[in-house]
N, C-alpha and C positions, 0 to 999 in steps of 0.2 A: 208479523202478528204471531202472538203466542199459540201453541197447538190450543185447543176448546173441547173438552169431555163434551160428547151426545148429549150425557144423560145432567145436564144441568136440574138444579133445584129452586130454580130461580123462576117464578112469573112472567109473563110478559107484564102485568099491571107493578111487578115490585122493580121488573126491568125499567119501564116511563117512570117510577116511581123515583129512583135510580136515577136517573139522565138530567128527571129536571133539578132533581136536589142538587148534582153534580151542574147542572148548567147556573144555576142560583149562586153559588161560591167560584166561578170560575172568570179569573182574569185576564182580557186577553197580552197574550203574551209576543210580539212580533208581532207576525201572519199568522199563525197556527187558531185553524178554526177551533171552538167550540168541538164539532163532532170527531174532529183529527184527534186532538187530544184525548178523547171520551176512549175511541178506539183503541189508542195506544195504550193506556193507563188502565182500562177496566173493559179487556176481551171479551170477558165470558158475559157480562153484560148486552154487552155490545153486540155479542152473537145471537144473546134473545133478541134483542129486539130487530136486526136483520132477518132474522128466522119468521117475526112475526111483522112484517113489515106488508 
């Protein structure tokens, strides 16, 4: 996983905001979950809403 700035600028509501947009266009591809991909592709995201989980 990519390093992730502390000091993100990102919401947690624009982070869900985020996910589910990204879950709405996302086809599955193999196995690769939904949040596997989310991870890999958009960290800093990703880390909001870990952070706020």
């Amino acid at each position: 996983m990519k390093q992730v700035s502390e000091k993100t600028k990102i919401s947690p509501q624009d982070a869900e905001i985020h996910y589910q947009s990204s879950k709405e266009n996302y086809d599955i591809v193999g196995a690769e979950s939904h949040l596997a991909y989310y991870r890999e592709k958009h960290p800093i995201y990703y880390a909001v809403l870990l952070q706020n989980v």
